[in-house]
N, C-alpha and C positions, 0 to 999 in steps of 0.2 A: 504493500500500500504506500503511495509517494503522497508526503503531503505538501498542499500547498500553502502559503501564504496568499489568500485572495486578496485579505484590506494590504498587506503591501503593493501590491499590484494595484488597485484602485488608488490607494494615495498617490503611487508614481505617476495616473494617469492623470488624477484629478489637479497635483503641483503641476502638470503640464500644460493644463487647461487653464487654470486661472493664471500664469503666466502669460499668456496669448490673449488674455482677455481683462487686464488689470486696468480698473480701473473703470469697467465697464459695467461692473452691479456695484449695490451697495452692500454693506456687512449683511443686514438682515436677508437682504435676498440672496446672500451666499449660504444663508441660513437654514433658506428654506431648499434652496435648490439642491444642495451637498446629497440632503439623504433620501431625494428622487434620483439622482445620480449613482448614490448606494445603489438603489434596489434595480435600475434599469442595468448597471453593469452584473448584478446578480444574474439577470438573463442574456449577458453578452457572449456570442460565444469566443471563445479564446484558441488562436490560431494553434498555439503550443501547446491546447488542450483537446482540442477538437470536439469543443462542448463548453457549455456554460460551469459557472459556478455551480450551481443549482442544479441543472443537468448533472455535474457531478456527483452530489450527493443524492441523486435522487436513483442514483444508480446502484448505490448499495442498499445493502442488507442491514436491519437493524442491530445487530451484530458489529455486520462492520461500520457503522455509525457512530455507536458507544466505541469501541475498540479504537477509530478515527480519532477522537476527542479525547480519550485518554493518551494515544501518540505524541498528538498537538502538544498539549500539557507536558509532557514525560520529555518530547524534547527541545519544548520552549518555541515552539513553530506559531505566530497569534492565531487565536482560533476568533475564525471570521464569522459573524451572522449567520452566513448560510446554512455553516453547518451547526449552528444551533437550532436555528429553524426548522432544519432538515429534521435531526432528533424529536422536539417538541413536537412536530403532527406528525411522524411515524408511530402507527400502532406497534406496541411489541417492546419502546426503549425505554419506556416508564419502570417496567419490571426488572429492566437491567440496571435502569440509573440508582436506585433505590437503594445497595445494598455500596455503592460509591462514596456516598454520603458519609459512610463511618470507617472505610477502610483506610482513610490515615494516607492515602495519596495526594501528595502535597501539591496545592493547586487545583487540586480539581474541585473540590466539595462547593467552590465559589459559583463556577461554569454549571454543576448541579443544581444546585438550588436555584439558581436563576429560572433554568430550564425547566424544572418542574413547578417552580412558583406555587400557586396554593392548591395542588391536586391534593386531593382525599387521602388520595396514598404514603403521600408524602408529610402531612402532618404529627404524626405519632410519631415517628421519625423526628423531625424537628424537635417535638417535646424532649428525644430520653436525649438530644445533641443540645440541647441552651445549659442543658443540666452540668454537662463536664467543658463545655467549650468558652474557652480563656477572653476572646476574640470579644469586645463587646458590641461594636460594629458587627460580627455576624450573626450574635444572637440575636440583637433587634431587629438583623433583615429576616430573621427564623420566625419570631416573633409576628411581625408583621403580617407574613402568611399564613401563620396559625391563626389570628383573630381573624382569617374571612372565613375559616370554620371552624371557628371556636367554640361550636356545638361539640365537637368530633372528638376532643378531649376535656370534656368539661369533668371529669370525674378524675380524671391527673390531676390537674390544675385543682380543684380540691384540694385532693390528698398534697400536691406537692406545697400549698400554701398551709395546709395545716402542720405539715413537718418541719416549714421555715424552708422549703427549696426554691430558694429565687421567685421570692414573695410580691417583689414589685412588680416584675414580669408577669406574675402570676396573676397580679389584679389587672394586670393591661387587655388579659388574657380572658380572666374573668368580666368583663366590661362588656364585653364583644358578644357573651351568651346571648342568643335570641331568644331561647328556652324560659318559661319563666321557672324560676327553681329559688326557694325562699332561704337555702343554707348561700348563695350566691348573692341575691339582696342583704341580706343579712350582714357578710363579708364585709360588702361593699360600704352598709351604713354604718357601721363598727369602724372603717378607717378612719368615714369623713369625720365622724364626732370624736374622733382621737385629737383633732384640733392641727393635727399634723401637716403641712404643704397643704390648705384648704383648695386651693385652683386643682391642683391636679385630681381631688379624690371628688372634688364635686365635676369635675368633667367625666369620670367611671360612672358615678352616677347618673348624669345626662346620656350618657352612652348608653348604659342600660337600659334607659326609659322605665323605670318602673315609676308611675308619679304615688306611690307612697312616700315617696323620697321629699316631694314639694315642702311638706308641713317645715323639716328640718332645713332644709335651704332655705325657706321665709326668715326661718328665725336668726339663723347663722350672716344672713345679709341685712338683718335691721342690726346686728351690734355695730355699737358706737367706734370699737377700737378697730375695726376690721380695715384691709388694705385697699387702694384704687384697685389693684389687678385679682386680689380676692374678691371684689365687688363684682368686676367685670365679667369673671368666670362664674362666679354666683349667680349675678343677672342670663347668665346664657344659661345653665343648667334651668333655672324657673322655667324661662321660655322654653326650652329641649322639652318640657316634661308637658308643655301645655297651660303653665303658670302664667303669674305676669306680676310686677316688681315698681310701682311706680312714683313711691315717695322718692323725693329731693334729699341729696346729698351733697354734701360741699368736702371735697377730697382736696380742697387747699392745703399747702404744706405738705401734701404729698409725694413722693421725689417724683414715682411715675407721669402720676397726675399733673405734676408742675412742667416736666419731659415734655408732657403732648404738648401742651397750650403755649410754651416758650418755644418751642422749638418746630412747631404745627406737626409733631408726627403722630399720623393717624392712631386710634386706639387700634385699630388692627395692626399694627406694626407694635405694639407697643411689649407684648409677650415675647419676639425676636429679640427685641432691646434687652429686654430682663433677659434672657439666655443667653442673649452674647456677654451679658454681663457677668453673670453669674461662671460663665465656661471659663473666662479671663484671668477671673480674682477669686473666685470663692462665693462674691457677691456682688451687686450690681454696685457699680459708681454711679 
């Protein structure tokens, strides 16, 4: 099996083009045109190939597709769209991909998970890998795809929150149930009145939708000592649940609050602020 490098071949082609043509589009329309140019060189055919990209992979075996992709990987060859794509609608590579995920091949597990994204199959999976994997960036890309079926292991997530196994995650996780399930409510209102990071635990909440939830969210956003962006988060979970919130507050003096209106940055920007902040120092400046 030879492999190829198709995205070097397409950059060669595409540096050739915009040389020839500089100065002729602008940023944004190179923006847009770049990855119509991807997918129509995907069907180009290639003299030294004598077939397309595409054509290429559409010629193996699922077999040899997974086997392709572990090559690429194994000897640092970039593995191009095609043959991701190619895997993802091949019936048959799901069964193979699955068992790649934890075999400790270095590099590959990224090109995995991509590939399989939130199948069904792949979830349970995901759960017993956030558990031992170091990478915190890749558990919240695991994570991510678990809460689009975070029915599928809701009885983990339980247990693994009641044991204390990566409990944060596990309420991310928990959030995302569609199911109504009262030990999962429960969870959920037990963190928010812990008084703990209020923004994040009343957004589980809103996620959830369960409007039992409202009474304590009314209460927890008329206190006096409460923050602008616990307000803000407060105010959105009411509304989420079918609430509404509409006594006058004066958040003068407040750094956030004083942020937006000195500086006009929108309240929707204003959460990014506090996270770049917080990522920086510890705490927001």
């Amino acid at each position: 099996m030879k492999l190829y490098d198709f995205d070097g071949m397409f950059d060669k082609r595409l540096s050739e083009y915009i040389s020839k043509n500089v100065g002729k589009y602008k940023e944004e329309e190179w923006e847009d045109m770049i990855p119509e140019m991807y997918a129509k060189f995907g069907n180009t055919v290639l003299k030294s190939l004598g077939t397309s990209p595409n054509g290429y992979y559409a010629a193996m075996s699922p077999e040899e597709l997974v086997k392709c992709l572990r090559a690429h990987v194994k000897n640092g060859v970039p593995v191009s769209e095609f043959l991701c794509k190619a895997i993802e609608a091949r019936p048959g590579c799901e069964g193979m991909l699955l068992p790649l995920l934890e075999n400790g091949e270095e590099g590959l597990k990224q090109y995995v998970v991509n590939i399989l994204g939130s199948s069904p199959a792949a979830i349970p999976v995901y759960m017993r890998m956030i558990e031992r994997e170091e990478d915190e960036d890749f558990k919240n890309q695991c994570v991510d795809f678990i809460k689009e079926n975070a029915d599928l292991v809701k009885e983990q997530a339980l247990e693994n929150y009641k044991n204390g196994v990566e409990k944060p995650l596990m309420l991310e996780i928990l959030s995302k149930v569609k199911e109504r399930d009262g030990r999962v409510y429960d969870i959920l209102l037990a963190e928010f009145l812990s008084g703990e990071d209020v923004p994040m635990h009343a957004g589980y909440l809103a996620s959830y939708g369960d409007e039992r939830a409202l009474p304590y969210l009314l209460e927890k956003i008329d206190e006096e000592g409460i923050s602008y962006i616990e307000y803000q988060e407060l105010k959105y979970a009411i509304e989420a649940l079918g609430g509404e919130y509409t006594k006058q507050r004066d958040f003068s003096g407040d750094e956030y609050y004083d942020l937006i209106h000195s500086h006009s940055v929108s309240s929707a920007d204003i959460f990014s602020v506090f996270e770049e902040g917080a990522e920086g120092s510890g705490k927001a400046n």
